[in-house]
N, C-alpha and C positions, 0 to 999 in steps of 0.2 A: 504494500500500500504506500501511495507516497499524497504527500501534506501540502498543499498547494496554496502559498499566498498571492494574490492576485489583485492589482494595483495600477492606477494610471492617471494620466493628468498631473502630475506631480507640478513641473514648471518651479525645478530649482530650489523645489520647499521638499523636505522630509518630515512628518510630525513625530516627537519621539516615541509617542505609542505605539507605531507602526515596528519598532524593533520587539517589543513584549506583545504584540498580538500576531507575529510572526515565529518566534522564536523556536514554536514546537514544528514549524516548516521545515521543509524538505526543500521546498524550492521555492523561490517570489517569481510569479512571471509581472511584467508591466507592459498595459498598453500603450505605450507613448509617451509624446511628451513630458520628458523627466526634466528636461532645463538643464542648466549646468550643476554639478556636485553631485548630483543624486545618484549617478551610477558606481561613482566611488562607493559610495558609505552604501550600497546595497550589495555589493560585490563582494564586500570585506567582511558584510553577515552572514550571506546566503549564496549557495549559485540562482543565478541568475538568467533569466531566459526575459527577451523583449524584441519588442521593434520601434522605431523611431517614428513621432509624431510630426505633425506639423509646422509647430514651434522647436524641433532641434535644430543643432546647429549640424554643419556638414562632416564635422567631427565626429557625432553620434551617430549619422548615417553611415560613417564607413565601420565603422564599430556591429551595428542593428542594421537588418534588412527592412520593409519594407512591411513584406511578410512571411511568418515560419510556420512552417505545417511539420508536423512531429507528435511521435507517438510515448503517451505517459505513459505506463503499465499498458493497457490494452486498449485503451480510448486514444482515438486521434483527433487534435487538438491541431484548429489553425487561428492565427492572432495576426490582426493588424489592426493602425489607430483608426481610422478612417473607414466603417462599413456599414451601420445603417442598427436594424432593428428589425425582426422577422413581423411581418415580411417587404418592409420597405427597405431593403438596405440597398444601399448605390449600385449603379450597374458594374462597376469592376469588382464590386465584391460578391454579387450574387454570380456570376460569370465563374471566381475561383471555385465559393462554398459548391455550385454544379459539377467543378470539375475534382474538388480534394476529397468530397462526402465527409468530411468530420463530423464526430460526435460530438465535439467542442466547440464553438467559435465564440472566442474573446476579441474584445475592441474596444476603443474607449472616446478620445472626439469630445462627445456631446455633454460632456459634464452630469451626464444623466444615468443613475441611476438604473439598472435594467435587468433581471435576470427573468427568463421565459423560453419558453419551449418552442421548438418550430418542427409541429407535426408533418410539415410538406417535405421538409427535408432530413427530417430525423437527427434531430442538430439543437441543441442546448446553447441556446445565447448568453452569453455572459458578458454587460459592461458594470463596471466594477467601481462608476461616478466616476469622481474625481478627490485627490487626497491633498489638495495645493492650496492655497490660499489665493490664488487668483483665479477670475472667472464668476460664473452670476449664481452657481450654486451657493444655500446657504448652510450643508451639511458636508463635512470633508469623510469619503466613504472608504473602506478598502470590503475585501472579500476572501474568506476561505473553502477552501472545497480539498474533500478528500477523493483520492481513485483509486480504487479496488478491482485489479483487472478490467474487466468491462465496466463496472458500475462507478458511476459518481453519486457522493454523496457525503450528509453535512456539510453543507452549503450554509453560510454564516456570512449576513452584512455585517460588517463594524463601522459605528457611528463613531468617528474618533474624537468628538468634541460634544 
């Protein structure tokens, strides 16, 4: 089984909760947008799985793809910042989700809040908010989830303030 913390939006802020509500993790993945510093001090806790948002620099793009599809225990999981919401997500991203078939798809963007099922494509959305101080949300979010071979589960918002 591996312990999955799940994070995005950062934009150069880390909150220090985010270290003790991770701590029993296995792994942090981040959708995006980390700003500068935050990959240091997430590196140094956890490995580390991401891809770069919209607001990174070109630095963290050569660092983070774009998007990564990869397989946790027996769930395949793909993650990028920029996809949408079942079933409206943008057309380069519903194009991938047709072509990867993940069990998982993480993404983050919209500062929003999101976890829900998409029966058309057999695919568990997960955006995971935002965990920054900047942006129009007024709740800084992160997310847990466990994976068990095929199954995910304990699934846990954290309200970090």
């Amino acid at each position: 089984m591996k312990k999955i913390g799940i994070i995005s939006d950062t934009h150069g802020y880390l909150h220090p909760a985010v270290f003790g509500y991770f701590a029993d993790r296995d792994e942090i993945w981040h959708a995006g947008d980390f700003g500068d510093g935050v990959i240091e001090q997430l590196q140094k806790f956890k490995p580390l799985r991401g891809v770069y948002g919209n607001i990174d620099s070109a630095l963290i793009r050569k660092e983070f793809p774009e998007q990564i599809v990869f397989r946790c225990e027996q769930v395949k999981v793909m993650m990028r910042h920029i996809g949408g919401y079942p079933p409206k997500y943008n057309a380069a991203t519903k194009k991938e989700l047709l072509i990867h078939r993940p069990q998982l798809f993480i993404d983050g963007h919209s500062h929003i809040l999101k976890i829900m099922y998409d029966k058309n494509i057999g695919c568990l959305h997960i955006n995971p908010g935002a965990a920054s101080n900047q942006g129009w949300h007024t709740v800084k979010t992160i997310v847990t989830l466990d994976i068990d071979n095929t199954e995910m589960k304990n699934c846990k918002v954290i309200e970090l303030e």
